[in-house]
C-alpha positions as CSV (number, residue, x, y, z in Angstrom):
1,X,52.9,76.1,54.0
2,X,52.7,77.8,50.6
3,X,54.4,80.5,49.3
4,X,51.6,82.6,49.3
5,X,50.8,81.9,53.3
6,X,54.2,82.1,54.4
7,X,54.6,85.7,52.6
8,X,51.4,86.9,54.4
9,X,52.8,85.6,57.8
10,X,56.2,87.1,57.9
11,X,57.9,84.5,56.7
12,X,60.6,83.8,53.7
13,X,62.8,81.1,52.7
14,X,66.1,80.9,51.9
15,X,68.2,78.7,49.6
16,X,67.6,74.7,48.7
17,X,67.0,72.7,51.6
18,X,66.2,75.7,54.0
19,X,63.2,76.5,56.2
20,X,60.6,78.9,56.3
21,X,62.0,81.2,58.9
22,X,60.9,84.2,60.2
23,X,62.0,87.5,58.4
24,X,62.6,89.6,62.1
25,X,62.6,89.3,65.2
26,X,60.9,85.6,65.6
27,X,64.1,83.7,65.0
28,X,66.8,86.0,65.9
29,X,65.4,86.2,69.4
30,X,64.6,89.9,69.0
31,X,67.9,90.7,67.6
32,X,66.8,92.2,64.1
33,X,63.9,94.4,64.0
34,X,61.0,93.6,61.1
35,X,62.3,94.3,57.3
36,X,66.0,94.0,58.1
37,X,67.9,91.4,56.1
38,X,69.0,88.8,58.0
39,X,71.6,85.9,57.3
40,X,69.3,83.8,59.6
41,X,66.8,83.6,56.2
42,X,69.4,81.8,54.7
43,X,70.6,79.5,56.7
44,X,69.1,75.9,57.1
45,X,66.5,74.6,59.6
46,X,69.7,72.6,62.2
47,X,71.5,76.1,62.7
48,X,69.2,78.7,63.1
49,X,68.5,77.7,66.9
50,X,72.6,78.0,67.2
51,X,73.0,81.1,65.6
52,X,70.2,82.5,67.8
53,X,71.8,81.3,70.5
54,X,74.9,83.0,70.0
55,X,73.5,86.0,68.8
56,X,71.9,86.7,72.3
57,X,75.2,85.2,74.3
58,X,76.8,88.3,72.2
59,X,74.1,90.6,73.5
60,X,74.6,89.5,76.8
61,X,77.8,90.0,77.3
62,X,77.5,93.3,75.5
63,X,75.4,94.6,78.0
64,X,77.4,93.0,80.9
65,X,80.1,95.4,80.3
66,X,78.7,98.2,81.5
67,X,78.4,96.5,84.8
68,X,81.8,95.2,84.9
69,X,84.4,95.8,86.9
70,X,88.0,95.0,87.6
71,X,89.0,94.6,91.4
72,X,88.5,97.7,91.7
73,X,85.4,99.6,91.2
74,X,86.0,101.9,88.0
75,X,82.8,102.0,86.5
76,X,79.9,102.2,89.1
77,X,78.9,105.4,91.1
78,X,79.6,105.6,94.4
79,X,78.1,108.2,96.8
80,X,80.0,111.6,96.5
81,X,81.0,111.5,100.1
82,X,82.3,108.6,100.0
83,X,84.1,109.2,97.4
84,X,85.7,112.3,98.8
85,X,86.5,110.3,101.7
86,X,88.2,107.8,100.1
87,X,90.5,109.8,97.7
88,X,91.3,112.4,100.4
89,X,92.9,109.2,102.4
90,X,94.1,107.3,99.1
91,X,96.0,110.1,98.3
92,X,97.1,111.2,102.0
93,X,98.3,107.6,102.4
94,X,100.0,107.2,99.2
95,X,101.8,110.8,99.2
96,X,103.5,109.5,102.3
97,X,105.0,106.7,101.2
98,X,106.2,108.2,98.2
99,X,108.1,110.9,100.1
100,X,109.7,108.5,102.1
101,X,110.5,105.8,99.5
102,X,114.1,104.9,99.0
103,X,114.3,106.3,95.1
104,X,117.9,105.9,94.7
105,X,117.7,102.2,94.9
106,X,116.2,102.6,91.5
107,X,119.6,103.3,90.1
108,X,120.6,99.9,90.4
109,X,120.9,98.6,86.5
110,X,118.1,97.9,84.7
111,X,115.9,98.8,88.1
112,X,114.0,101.9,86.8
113,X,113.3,100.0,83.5
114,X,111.5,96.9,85.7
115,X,109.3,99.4,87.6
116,X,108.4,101.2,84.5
117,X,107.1,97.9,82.8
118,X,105.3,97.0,85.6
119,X,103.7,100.2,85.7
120,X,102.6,99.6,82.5
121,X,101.6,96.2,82.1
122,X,99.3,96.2,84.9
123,X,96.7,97.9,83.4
124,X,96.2,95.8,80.8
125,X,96.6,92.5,82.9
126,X,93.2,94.5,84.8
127,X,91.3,94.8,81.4
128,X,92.1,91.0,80.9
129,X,88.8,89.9,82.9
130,X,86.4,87.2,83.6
131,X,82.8,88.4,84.9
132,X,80.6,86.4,87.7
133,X,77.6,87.1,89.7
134,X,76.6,90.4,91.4
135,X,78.9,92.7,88.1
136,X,82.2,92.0,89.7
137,X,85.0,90.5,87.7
138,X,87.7,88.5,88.4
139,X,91.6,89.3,87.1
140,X,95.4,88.9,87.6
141,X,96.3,91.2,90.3
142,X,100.2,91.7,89.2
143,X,100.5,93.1,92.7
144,X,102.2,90.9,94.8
145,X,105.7,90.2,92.1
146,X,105.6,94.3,92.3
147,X,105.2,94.6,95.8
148,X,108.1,91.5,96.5
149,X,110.5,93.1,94.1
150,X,110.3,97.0,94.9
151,X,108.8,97.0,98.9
152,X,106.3,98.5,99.6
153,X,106.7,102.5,99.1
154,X,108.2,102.0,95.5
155,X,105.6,99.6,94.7
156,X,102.4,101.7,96.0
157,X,103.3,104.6,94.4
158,X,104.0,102.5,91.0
159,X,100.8,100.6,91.6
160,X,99.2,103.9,92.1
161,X,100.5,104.9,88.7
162,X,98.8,102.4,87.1
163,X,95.4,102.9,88.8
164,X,95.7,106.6,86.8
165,X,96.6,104.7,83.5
166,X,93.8,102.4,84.2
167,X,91.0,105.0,84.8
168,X,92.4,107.0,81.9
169,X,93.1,104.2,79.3
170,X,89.7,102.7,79.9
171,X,87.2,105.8,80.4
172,X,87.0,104.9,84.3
173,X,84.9,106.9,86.3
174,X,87.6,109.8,87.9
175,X,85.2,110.3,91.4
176,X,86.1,106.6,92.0
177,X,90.4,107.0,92.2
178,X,90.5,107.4,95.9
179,X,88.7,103.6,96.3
180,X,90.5,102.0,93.7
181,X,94.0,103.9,95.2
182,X,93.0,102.4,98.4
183,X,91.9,98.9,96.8
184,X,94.3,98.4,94.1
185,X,97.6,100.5,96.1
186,X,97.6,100.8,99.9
187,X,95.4,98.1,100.9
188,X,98.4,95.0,98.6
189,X,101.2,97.3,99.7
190,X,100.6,97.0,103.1
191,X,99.6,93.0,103.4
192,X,102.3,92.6,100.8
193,X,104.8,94.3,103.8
194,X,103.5,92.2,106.6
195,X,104.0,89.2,104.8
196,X,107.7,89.6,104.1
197,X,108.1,91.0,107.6
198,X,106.7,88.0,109.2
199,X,108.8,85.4,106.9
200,X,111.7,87.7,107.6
201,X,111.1,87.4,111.1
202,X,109.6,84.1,112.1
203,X,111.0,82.0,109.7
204,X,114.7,80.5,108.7
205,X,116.9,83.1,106.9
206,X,117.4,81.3,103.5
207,X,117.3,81.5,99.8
208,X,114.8,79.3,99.9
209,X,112.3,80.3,102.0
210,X,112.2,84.0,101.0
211,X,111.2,82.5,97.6
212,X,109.0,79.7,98.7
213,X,107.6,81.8,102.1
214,X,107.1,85.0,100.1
215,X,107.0,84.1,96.3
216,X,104.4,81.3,96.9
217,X,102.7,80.9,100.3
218,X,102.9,84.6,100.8
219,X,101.6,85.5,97.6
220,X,98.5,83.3,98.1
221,X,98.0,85.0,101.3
222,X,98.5,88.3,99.7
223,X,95.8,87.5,96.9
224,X,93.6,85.9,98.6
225,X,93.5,88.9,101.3
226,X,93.4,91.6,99.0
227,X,90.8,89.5,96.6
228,X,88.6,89.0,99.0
229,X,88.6,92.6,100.9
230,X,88.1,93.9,97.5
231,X,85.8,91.8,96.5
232,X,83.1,92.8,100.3
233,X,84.3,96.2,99.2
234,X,82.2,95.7,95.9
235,X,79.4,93.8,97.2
236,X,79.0,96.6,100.0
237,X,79.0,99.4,97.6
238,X,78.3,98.2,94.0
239,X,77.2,95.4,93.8
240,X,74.2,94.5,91.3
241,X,73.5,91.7,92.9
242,X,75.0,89.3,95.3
243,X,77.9,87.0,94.3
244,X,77.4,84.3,96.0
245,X,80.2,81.6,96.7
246,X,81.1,80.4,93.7
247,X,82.7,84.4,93.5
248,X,84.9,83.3,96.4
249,X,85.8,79.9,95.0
250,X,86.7,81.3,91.8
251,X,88.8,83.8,93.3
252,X,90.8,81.8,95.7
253,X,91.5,78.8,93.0
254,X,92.9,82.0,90.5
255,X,94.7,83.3,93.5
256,X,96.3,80.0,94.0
257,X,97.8,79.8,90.0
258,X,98.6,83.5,90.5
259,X,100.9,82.8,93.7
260,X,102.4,79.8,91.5
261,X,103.3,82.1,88.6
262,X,104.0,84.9,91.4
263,X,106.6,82.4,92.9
264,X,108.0,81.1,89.7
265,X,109.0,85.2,88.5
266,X,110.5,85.8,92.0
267,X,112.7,82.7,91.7
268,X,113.9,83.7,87.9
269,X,114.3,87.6,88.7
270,X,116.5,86.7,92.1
271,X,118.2,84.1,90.1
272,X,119.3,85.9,87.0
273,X,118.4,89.8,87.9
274,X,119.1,90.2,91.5
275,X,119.3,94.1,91.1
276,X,115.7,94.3,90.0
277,X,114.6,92.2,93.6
278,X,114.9,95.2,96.4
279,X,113.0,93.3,98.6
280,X,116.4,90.5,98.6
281,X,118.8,91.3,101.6
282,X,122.2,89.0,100.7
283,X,123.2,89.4,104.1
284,X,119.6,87.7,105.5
285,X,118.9,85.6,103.2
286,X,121.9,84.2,102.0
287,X,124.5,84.7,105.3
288,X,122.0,84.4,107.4
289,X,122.6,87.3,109.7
């Protein structure tokens, strides 16, 4: 191609040893309208297919975000009386438990401080999220070590806390707080208390199996419960598209390295900062009574 043919087509070359390349849109697969410069003019004939490429994998997950979700559903519109619905009972449910939590356990050293970080960090651990099919996205939960080391009245209304930080940190859709309080709060609080009520009461009372029981086994159960409950709640009501079962696979192999690190935190905490564990009775676990 001459100069002269290539100028008339569109086309321009960049240094030695590089092809005639489209000046727009042709090579940058629509990424750079007609007359802007464009590094893709310089570069040589091997790379520009790879730097299209990841010009559009950039796009794409651009775009994804505004689909995206954490376990809860911050971003999406749900109808308005549904979302009346669900905030009148999030908040009913919630209010509850905080009047009737034990606050004074959280004079115990250092105690206040825990619950304070954790209200803090699990926002963040939320943002920290891997997208699949149908606009969900798949995160740490950070709920079950809350839930095992405060019970569950202290930990729902810290949780609860964080669901506000959340929505207000990341420009969250406000109509959507009573789903995400039920999602995110009540729905882990309350599994979270049934598992350590069943260990408690079917199992042997022993060190060991309130960490192994409820640090591990019952914090698979917990994630996997509240991951997949959360997850039909999106798919029912948000959705973009069904997520198939690769959604549920993914979910239940991060539940599973969750409850590890869950079970490693209890067993450190109980270990070295048994006032910060609420959830530990000596007299059960260790006495036996």
């Amino acid at each position: 191609m001459t100069r002269v043919a290539a100028s008339r087509q569109g086309y321009s070359r960049g240094g030695a040893g590089s092809a005639w390349v489209p000046a727009c849109a042709g090579t940058t697969g629509g990424l750079l309208p007609c007359g802007t410069p464009s590094f893709f003019t310089l570069l040589p004939n091997s790379l520009i297919p790879i730097a299209s490429n990841i010009g559009k994998e950039i796009l794409a997950r651009r775009a994804s975000l505004s689909i995206m979700t954490a376990m809860g559903i911050f971003s999406e519109t749900l109808p308005p009386a549904l979302a009346l619905l669900a905030g009148a009972a999030g908040l009913a449910i919630i209010s509850h438990n905080a009047r009737r939590a034990n606050w004074q356990r959280l004079n115990a050293p250092g105690a206040f401080s825990a619950w304070c970080c954790s209200i803090i960090l699990l926002p963040f651990l939320w943002h920290m999220n891997i997208p699949v099919a149908g606009g969900a996205a798949l995160h740490l939960a950070g709920m079950p070590i809350f839930i095992l080391m405060f019970g569950r009245r202290l930990a729902m209304t810290g949780i609860s806390l964080s669901v506000l930080a959340y929505t207000l940190a990341f420009d969250a859709r406000w109509a959507n707080i009573g789903i995400n309080l039920i999602l995110l709060a009540v729905v882990p609080s309350y599994v979270g208390d049934a598992v350590m009520r069943a260990t408690e009461r079917f199992l042997p009372h022993n060190i060991f199996i309130y960490l192994l029981g409820n640090g591990l086994f019952g914090a698979m159960l917990m994630l996997a419960t509240i991951g997949l409950f959360s997850l039909g709640a999106f798919q029912a009501l948000a959705a973009t598209a069904p997520a198939g079962g690769d959604a549920v696979a993914y979910l239940l192999l991060l539940s599973w390295g969750e409850a590890l690190l869950t079970g490693f935190l209890l067993t450190i905490f109980t270990v070295y900062r048994p006032e910060w564990v609420l959830t530990f009775d000596d007299n059960v676990y260790l006495h036996g009574k």
